[in-house]
C-alpha positions in Angstrom: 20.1 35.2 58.7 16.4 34.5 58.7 16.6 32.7 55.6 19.6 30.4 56.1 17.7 29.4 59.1 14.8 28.5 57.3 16.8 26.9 54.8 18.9 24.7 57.9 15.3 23.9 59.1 14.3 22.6 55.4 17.5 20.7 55.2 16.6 18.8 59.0 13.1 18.3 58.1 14.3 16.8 54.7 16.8 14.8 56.7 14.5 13.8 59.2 11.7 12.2 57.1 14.7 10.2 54.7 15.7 8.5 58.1 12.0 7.7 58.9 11.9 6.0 55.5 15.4 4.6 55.4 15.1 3.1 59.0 12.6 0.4 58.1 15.0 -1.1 55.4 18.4 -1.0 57.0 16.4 -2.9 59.6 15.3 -5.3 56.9 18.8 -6.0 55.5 20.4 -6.1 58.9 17.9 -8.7 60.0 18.1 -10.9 57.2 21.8 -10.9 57.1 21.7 -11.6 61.3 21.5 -15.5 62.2 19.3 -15.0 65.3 17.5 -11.6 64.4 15.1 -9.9 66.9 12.9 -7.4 66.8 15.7 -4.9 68.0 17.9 -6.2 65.1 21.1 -4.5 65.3 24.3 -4.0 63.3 26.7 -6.7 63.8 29.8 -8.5 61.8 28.6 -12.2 62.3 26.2 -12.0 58.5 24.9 -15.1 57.2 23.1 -16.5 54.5 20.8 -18.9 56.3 18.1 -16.7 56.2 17.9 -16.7 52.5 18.7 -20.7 52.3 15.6 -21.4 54.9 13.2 -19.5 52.3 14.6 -20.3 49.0 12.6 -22.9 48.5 9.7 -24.4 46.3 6.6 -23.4 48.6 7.8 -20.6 50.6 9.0 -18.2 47.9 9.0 -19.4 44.3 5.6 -20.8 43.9 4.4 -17.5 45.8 6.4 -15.3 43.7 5.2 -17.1 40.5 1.4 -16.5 41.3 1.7 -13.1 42.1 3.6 -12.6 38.5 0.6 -14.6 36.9 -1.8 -12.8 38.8 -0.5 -9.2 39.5 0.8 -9.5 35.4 -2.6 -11.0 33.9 -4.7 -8.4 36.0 -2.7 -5.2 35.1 -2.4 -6.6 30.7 -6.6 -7.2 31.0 -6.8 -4.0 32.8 -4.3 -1.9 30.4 -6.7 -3.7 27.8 -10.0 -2.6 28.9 -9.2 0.9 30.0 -7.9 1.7 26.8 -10.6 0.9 25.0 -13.4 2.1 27.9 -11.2 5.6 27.6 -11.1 5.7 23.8 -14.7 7.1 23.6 -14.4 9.1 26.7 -11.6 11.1 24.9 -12.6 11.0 21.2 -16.1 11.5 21.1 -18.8 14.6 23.1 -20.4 12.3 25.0 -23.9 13.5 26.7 -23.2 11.5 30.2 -19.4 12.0 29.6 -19.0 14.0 32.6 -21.4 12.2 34.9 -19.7 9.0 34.2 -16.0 10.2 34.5 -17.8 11.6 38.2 -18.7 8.1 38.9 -15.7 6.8 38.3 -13.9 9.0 40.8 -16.6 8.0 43.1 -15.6 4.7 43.0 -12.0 4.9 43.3 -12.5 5.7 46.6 -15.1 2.5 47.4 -12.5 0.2 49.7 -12.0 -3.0 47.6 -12.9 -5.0 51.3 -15.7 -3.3 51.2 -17.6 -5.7 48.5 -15.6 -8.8 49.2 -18.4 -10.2 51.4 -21.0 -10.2 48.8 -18.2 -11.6 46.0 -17.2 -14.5 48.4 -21.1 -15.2 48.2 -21.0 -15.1 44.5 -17.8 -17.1 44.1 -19.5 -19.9 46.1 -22.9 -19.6 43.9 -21.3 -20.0 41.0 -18.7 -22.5 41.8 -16.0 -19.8 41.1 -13.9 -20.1 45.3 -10.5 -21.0 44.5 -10.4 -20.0 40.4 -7.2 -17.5 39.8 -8.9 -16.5 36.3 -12.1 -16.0 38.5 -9.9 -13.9 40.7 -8.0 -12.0 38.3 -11.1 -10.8 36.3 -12.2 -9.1 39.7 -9.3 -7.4 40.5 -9.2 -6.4 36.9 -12.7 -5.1 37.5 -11.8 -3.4 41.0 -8.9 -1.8 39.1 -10.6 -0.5 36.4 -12.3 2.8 37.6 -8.9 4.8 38.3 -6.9 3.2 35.3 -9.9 4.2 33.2 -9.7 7.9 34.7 -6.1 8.0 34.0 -6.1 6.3 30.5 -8.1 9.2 29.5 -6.2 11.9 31.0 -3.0 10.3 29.2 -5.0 9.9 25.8 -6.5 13.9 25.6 -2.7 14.4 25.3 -2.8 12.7 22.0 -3.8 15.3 19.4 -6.6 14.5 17.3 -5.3 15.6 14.2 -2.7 12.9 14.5 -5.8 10.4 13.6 -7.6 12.1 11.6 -4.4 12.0 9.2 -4.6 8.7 9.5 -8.1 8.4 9.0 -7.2 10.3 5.6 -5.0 7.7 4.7 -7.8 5.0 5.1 -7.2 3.9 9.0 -9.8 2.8 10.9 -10.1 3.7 14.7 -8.7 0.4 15.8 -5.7 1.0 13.5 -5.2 4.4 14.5 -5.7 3.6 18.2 -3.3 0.7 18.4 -1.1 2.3 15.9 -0.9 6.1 16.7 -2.4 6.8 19.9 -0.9 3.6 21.4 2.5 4.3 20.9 2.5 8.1 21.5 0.5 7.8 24.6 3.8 4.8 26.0 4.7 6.3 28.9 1.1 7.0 30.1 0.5 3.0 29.0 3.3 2.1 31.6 2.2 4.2 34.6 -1.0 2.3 34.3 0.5 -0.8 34.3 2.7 -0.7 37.1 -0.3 0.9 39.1 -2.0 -1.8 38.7 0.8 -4.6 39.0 2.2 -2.8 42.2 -1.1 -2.9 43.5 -2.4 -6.1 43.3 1.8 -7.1 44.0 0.7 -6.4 47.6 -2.9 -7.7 47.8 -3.1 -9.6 50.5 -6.8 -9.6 51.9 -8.3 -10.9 48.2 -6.0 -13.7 47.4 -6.5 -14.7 51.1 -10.1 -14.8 50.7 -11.4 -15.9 47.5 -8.4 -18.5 46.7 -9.0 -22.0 49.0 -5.1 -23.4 48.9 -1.7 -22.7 49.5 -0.7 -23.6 46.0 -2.8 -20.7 44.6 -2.0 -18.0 47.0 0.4 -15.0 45.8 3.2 -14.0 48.1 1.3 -11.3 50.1 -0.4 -14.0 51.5 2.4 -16.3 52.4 4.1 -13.9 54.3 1.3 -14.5 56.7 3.4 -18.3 57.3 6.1 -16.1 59.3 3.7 -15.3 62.1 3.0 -18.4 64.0 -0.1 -18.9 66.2 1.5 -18.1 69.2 2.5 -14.7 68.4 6.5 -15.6 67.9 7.8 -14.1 64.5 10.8 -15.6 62.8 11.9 -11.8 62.0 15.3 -13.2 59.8 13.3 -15.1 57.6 10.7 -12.6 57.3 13.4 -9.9 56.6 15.3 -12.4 53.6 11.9 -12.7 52.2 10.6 -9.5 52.3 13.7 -8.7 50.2 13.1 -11.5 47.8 9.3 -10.8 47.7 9.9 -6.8 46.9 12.4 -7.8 44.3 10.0 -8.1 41.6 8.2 -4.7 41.3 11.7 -2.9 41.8 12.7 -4.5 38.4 9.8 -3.9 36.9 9.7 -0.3 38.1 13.6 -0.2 36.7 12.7 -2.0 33.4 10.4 0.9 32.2 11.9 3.5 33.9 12.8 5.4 30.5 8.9 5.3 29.4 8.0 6.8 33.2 10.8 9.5 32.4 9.7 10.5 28.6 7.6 13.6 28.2 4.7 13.9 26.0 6.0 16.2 23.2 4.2 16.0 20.3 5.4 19.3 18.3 6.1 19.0 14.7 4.0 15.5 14.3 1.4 17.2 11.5 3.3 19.3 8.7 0.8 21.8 7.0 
């Protein structure tokens, strides 16, 4: 009796915290689908569309969504770029600082990215850099760097050396073994890097915001900000329609490489002798 009463108690926790999570987006569908949506949105049969035609258009969501794909993609490709390499040496070779450095690293993951922004605004101005996106993207490939390093090297120890050094037998260099043998075993660890970093900077708001100077520039994170106007009156349906549209994105992303997330590193049978 005691333990089918722990295990009811499970089930109504479990139950519990799904609502707490599914709550916020029935809300969002309901009140992007609701011609006059409040706050308070609540189900009802009168659905429309206009939502989604009043943001569906040039400035308010397709420009956005293109800037944060060329800034969210070209920050997590540099990224995925750098760590790799950075965590190449980490992996392969004893270094003496090795551990101190991999410490530092995990020191800095935890450094709040607003944090530093006041003293990058200064050098953006000094240098004539406020309102580049390349500018931009090479910091938050630099702020991202630190925990996609630590986890680039955690996926790559699961590489076995031996798998180079045949290669290295065969005449391979260590770019051609890296890019050739440790890149594509180590896949699925590549991927979880990648949409780390895309899903994070996908929801940067506070950088964009601060270190790009116009509209045309700014990612969607930022233009959701439009929605609230000075007055404190929200236009929650068009909010809702684009929060939709604006998460859209990442989920098919997230889908698209879904079977790399899912595979196992199993590298059994690889060497023979």
């Amino acid at each position: 009796m005691t333990r089918l009463a722990a295990r009811g108690a499970a089930w109504l926790a479990l139950a519990l915290i799904t609502l707490a999570f599914l709550g916020p987006f029935l809300w969002v569908l309901i009140a992007s689908l609701e011609p006059e949506a409040t706050l308070a949105a609540q189900p009802t049969l009168s659905f429309s569309l206009d939502n989604f035609k009043a943001v569906l258009t040039w400035d308010t969501i397709i420009l956005p969504l293109i800037n944060s794909i060329v800034i969210s993609g070209s920050t997590a490709v540099l990224t995925v770029l750098v760590a790799g390499l950075a965590a190449y040496p980490l992996s392969r070779y004893q270094l003496r600082y090795r551990r101190h450095f991999m410490l530092t690293l995990l020191f800095t993951t935890g450094l709040p990215v607003t944090a530093i922004l006041v003293p990058v605004y200064a050098m953006f101005f000094r240098f004539n850099l406020y309102g580049s996106v390349p500018a931009m993207v090479l910091f938050l490939t630099a702020s991202s760097l630190p925990f996609s390093i630590w986890m680039m090297k955690n996926f790559m120890d699961g590489v076995p050396v031996n798998l180079e050094e045949a290669a290295w037998v065969d005449g391979a260099g260590w770019v051609r073994s890296l890019t050739a043998v440790v890149g594509p075993l180590m896949a699925p660890g590549i991927a979880v890097v990648a949409i780390f970093v895309f899903v994070g900077q996908w929801g940067n708001f506070f950088a964009p915001f601060v270190l790009l100077d116009t509209p045309e520039k700014q990612p969607a994170a930022v233009t959701v900000y439009t929605f609230f106007s000075q007055y404190g009156q929200v236009a929650y349906g068009q909010l809702a329609a684009f929060s939709i549209l604006y998460t859209a994105p990442a989920v098919v992303l997230y889908v698209a490489v879904n079977k790399y997330l899912a595979s196992s590193f199993s590298f059994a049978g690889s060497v023979k002798g």
